[in-house]
C-alpha positions as semicolon CSV with decimal commas, in nm:
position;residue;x (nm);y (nm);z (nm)
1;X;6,341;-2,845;7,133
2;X;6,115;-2,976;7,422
3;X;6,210;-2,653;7,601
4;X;6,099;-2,476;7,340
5;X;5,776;-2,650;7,281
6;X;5,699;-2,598;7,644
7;X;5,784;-2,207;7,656
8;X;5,503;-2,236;7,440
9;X;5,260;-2,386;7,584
10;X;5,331;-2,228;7,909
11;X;5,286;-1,874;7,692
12;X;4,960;-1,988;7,511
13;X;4,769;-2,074;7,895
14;X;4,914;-1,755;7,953
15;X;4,755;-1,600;7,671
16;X;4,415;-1,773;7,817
17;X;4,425;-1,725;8,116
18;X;4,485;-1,322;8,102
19;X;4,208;-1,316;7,809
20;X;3,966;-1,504;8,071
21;X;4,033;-1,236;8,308
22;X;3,970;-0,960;8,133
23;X;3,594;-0,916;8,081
24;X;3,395;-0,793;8,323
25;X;3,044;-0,980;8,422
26;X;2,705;-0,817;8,370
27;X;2,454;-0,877;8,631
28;X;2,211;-1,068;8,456
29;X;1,959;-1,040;8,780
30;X;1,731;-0,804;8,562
31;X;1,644;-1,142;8,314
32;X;1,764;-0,952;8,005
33;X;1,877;-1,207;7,739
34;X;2,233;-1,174;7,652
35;X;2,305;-0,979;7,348
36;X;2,618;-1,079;7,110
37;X;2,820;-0,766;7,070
38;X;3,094;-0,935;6,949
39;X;3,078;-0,677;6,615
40;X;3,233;-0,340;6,572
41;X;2,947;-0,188;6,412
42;X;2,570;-0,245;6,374
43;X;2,311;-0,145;6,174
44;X;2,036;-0,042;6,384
45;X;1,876;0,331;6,295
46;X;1,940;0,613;6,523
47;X;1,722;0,693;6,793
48;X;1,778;1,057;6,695
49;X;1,945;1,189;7,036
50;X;2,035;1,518;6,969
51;X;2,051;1,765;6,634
52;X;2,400;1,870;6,574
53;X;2,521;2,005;6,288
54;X;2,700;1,799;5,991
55;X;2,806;1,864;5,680
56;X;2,654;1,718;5,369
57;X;2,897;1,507;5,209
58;X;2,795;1,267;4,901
59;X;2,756;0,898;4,922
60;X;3,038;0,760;4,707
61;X;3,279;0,966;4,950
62;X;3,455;0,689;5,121
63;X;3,763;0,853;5,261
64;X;3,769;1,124;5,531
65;X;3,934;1,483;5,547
66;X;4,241;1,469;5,739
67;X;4,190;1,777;6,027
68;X;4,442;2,008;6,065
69;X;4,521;2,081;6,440
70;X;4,543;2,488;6,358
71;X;4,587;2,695;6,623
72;X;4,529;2,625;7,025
73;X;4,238;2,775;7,241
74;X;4,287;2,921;7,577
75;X;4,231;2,491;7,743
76;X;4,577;2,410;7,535
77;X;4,389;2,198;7,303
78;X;4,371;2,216;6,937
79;X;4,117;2,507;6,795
80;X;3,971;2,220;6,572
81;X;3,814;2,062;6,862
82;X;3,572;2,350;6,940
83;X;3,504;2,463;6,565
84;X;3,157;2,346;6,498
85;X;3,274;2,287;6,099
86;X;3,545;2,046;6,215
87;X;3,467;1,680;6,200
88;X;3,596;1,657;6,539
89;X;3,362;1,871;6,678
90;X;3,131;1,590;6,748
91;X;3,281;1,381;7,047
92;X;2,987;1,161;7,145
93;X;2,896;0,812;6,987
94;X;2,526;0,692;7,065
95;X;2,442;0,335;7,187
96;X;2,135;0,129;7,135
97;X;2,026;-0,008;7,490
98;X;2,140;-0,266;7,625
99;X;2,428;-0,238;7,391
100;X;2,810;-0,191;7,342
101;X;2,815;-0,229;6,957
102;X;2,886;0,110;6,771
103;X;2,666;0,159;6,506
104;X;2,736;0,260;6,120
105;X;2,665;0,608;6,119
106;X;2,932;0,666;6,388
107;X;3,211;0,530;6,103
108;X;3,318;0,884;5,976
109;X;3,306;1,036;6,294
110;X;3,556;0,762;6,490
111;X;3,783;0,823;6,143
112;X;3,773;1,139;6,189
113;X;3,906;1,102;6,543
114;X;4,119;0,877;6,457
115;X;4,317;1,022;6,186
116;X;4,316;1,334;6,429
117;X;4,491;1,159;6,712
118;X;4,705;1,040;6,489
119;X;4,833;1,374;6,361
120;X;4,818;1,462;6,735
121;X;5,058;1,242;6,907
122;X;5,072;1,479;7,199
123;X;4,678;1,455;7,283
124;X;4,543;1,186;7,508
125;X;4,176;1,092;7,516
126;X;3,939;0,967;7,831
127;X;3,668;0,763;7,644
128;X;3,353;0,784;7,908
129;X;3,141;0,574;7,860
130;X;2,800;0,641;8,002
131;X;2,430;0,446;8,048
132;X;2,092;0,567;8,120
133;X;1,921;0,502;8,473
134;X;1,809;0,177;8,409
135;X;1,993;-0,155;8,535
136;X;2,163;-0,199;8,866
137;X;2,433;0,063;8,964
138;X;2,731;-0,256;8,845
139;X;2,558;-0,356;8,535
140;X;2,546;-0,006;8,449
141;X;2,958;0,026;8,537
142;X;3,004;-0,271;8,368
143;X;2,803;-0,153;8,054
144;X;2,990;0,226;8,037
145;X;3,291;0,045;8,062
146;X;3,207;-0,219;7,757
147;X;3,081;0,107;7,591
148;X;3,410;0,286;7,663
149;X;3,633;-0,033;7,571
150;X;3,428;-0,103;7,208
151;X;3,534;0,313;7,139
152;X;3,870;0,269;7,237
153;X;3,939;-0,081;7,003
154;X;3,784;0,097;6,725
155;X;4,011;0,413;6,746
156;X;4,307;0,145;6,801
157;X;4,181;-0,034;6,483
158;X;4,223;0,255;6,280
159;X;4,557;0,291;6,400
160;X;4,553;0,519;6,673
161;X;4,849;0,443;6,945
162;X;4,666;0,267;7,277
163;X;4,901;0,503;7,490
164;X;4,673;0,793;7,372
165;X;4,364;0,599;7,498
166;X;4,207;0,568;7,830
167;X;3,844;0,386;7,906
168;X;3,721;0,456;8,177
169;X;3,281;0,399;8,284
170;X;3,050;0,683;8,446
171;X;2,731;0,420;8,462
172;X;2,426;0,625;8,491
173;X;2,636;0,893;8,741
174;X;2,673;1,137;8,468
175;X;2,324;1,177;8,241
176;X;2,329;1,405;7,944
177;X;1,932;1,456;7,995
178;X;1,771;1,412;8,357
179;X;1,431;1,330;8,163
180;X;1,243;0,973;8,225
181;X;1,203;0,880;7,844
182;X;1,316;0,728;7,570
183;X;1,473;1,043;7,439
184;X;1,649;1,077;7,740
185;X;1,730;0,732;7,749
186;X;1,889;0,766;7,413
187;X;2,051;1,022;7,474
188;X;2,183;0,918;7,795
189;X;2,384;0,606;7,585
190;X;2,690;0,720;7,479
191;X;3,033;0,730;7,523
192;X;3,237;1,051;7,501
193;X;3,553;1,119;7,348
194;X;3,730;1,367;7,655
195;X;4,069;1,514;7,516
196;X;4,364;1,582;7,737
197;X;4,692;1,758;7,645
C-alpha cells in the first residue's frame, strides 16, 4: 500500500515537473503586458487579411460537411486540397497580435480539417506557425510556435490522432506580405496547415 501511494506521488511530480518544462518563455524585454491565452477561441473581429472565397452557409448550420478525399493530384495529395469549393481549401488561421488564441470564425474551418484528417489517416500535417516583423527574432519563435501548438491542440481536440500533427515556428522568417502595415501585419499572423503524404 505505501508502495503504491508513493508510485504515485513520484508519478504526479513527474507529471509537474514535465508540464513545467514544457512552455517556452516570451521575451518580455519589449514591456508588452502579458496576455491570457489560456482559451481555444476568442471573439475578437477579423482584421480582414485576405478575400478568399467561402461558401454561404446559414446560421443554424452547426455541423460540418464531411470532405471526401476524391481523387489525387500530381503532389500525391488528395484533389480536395486544391479545389477552391472544398472546405479544405483554406489552410491558414489568422491571429490577433500579440496572440496565440484562435478566434471564432476559424471554428468551421479547423472542423473541416479535422474531420478531413480523420478520414485521411495516411496524411500528416506541418502546422507553421508564423508572426509579423515585430518583436525580437525569439519572441517571435516563441510566438509561431504558441501559434502552431494552439492549431495543433485544437485539431487534437476534435479528435484528430497527434501522430498526424507536427508544430513547428517560422517567426517572422517567412511573411505572407513584405508590406510595413497593419494589413500586412495581419496578414503576416497566421499559422498554416502544410499537408504531407
Amino acid at each position: 500500500m505505501k508502495s503504491q501511494s508513493t508510485r504515485i506521488g513520484l508519478a504526479a511530480a513527474l507529471v509537474i515537473a514535465l508540464g513545467a518544462c514544457s512552455s517556452v518563455p516570451l521575451d518580455e524585454e519589449k514591456g508588452a503586458a502579458p496576455i491570457d491565452n489560456r482559451g481555444l477561441v476568442a471573439s475578437s473581429p477579423a482584421p480582414t487579411p485576405m478575400p478568399a472565397p467561402a461558401p454561404a452557409e446559414p446560421a443554424a448550420r452547426s455541423a460540418v460537411t464531411p470532405v471526401e478525399a476524391g481523387s489525387s493530384t500530381s503532389t500525391g495529395l488528395p484533389a480536395a486540397l486544391s479545389n477552391p469549393a472544398s472546405p479544405v481549401f483554406r489552410k491558414i488561421v489568422y491571429f490577433d497580435f500579440d496572440s496565440f488564441e484562435i478566434r471564432e470564425e476559424f471554428r468551421g474551418l479547423i472542423q473541416a480539417h479535422a474531420n478531413f484528417l480523420q478520414s485521411n489517416k495516411q496524411l500528416k500535417v506541418s502546422i507553421q506557425g508564423h508572426t509579423d516583423e515585430r518583436g525580437t527574432r525569439e519572441y517571435n519563435l516563441a510566438l509561431g510556435q504558441k501559434r502552431a501548438e494552439a492549431l495543433r491542440k485544437a485539431l487534437v481536440t476534435l479528435g484528430v490522432p497527434d501522430a498526424q500533427l507536427e508544430a513547428v515556428s517560422l517567426g517572422e522568417e517567412k511573411p505572407m506580405n513584405q508590406g510595413t502595415d497593419e494589413t500586412a501585419f495581419a496578414q503576416n499572423r497566421r499559422a498554416e496547415l502544410v499537408y504531407q503524404q
